[in-house]
N, C-alpha and C positions, 0 to 999 in steps of 0.2 A: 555194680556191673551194669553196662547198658550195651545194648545188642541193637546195631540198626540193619534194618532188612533194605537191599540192592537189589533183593526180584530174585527169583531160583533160588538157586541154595547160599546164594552170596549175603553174610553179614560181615558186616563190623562189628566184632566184641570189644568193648574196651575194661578188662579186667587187669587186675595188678599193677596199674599204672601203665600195662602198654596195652596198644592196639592189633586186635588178631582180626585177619581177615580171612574167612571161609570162600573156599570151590572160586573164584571168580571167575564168571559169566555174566557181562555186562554190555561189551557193545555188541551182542550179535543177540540180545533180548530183545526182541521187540515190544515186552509193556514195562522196559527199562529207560525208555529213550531221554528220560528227561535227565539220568545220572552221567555225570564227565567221570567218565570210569581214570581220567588222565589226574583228576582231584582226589584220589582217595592215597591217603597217608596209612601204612598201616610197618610193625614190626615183625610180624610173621606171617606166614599165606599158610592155612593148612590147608592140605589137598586130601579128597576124602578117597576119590579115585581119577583116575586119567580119560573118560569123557571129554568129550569138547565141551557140554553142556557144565563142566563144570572145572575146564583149566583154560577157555578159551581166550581171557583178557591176564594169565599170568605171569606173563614176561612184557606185556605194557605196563601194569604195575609195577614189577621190580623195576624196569627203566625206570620209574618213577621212583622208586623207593630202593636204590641200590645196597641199602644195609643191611635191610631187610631178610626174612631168614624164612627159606621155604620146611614144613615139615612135611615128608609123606611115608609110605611105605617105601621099602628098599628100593624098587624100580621106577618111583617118582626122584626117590632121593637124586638117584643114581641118573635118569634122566635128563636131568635140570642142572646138578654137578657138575654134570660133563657141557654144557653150555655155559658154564663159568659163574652159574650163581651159588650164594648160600644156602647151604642147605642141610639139615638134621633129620638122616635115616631113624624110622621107626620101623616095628610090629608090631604085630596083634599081641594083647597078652601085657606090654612092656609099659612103665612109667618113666619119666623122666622128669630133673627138675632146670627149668630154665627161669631166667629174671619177672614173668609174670605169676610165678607160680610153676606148680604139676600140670604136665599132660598123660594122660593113659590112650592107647591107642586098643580099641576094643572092636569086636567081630563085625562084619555088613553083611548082608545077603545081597550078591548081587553081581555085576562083571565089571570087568577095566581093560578099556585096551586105549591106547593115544590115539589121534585123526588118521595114523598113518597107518593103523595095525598093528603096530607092536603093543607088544604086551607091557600091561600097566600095571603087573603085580595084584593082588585082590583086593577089593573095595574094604574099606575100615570107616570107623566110626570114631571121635575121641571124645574124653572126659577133660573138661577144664577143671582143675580143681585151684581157684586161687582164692587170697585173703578176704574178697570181695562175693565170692559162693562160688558155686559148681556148675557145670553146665554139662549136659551130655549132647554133643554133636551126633546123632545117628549117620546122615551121610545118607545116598541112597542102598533103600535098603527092604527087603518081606521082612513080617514080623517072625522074630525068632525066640528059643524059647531062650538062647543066649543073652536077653537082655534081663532077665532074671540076675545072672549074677552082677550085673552092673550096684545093687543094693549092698551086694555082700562085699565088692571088693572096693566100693567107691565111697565119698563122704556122700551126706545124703544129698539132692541135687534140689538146687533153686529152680532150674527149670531144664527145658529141654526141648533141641530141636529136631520134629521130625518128619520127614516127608508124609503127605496125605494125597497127592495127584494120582493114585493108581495106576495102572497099565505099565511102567516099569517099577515103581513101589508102593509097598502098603497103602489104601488106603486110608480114610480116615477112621471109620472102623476100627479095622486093625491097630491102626496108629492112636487109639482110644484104646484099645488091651494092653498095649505099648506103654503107654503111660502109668497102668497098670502093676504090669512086670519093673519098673524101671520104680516105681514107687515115688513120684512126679505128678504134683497136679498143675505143674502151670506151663501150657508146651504152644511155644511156637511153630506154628507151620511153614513147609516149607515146599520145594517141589511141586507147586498146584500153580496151572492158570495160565502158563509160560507159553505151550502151545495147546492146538485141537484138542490132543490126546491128556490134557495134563485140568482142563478144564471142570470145575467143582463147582456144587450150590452151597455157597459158604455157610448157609444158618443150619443145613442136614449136616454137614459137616461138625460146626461147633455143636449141635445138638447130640450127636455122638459122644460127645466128649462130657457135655453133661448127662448122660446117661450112665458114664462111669463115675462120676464125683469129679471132671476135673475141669479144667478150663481152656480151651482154644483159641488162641490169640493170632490174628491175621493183619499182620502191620500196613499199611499200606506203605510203595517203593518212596526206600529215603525216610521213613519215619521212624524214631527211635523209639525203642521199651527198655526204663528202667526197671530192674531187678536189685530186691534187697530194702 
């Protein structure tokens, strides 16, 4: 499995022989500029929730990638559907199996609404589970005690991606308990740096993380991490 980080919450996973791409937010990042959000190949978009900050480049993608197969919750589904692309309704709770493996779509703490005000259904999280390891997408999100059961109903995870920016989610802290509950020591961050409010001292940060036994990984944009 290799996960390359786009800035925000945007990766490139490439597990199962396809390519997943998370939340995309790319041209309206300003410490993304050097990424052609118009080059990114990918076979599915999952959407964590309906933010601009994190659906703002996903219909320049699909023009790019018209095979392409959106997953979100019902009202992402249902959103995007009705604009004529592909796309695989989830919820909270649910598994499914598609060509790169399982996804499980698992709880967020948090809100959703589109650019326009309508309602984006509630913020989720997923679990990759393919032949290549596991990965837990948090998605923005407080720490909950819900990520607990992710151990009990998941295979065990390679790694894990989780917001650490504070002021609208967990920080790193928290997101070091996180790691914790989820029973993961090796976690990418995500959500940090993008703006004023989202801004971190990365070595307090990783220091957190080795405080609980794990490890904090902060890619630099467009750099990939193998897993596995």
């Amino acid at each position: 499995m290799t996960i390359t980080y786009f800035g925000h919450s945007c990766f490139l996973i490439e597990a199962g022989g396809k390519r997943l791409l998370t939340d995309p937010f790319v041209s309206g990042n300003p410490i993304a500029e050097k990424v052609d959000v118009h080059s990114i190949r990918c076979d599915y978009i999952l959407i964590t929730h309906a933010h601009v900050d994190h659906i703002a480049d996903v219909e320049t993608v699909m023009s790019n990638n018209p095979e392409a197969m959106i997953v979100g919750i019902w009202e992402v589904h249902d959103h995007y559907s009705k604009k004529g692309f592909r796309t695989h309704p989830m919820n909270k709770g649910g598994w499914w199996s598609f060509d790169f493996g399982r996804l499980k779509m698992v709880n967020a703490v948090h809100s959703s609404s589109f650019p326009d005000g309508a309602y984006g259904g509630e913020p989720a999280g997923f679990v990759v589970d393919a032949a290549d390891g596991a990965l837990y997408i948090a998605g923005d999100t407080a720490l909950t005690l819900d990520m607990q059961l992710i151990p009990l109903t998941c295979p065990p995870l390679t790694a894990a991606i989780l917001p650490i920016g504070s002021n609208f989610t967990m920080d790193a802290r928290d997101a070091a308990i996180a790691s914790q509950f989820i029973q993961c020591k090796r976690i990418i961050g995500c959500h940090y740096d993008t703006f004023g409010f989202l801004k971190i001292d990365h070595d307090a940060a990783k220091a957190a993380f080795v405080e609980k036994g794990a490890e904090l990984l902060l890619p630099n944009i467009g750099e990939s991490v193998r897993l596995g």
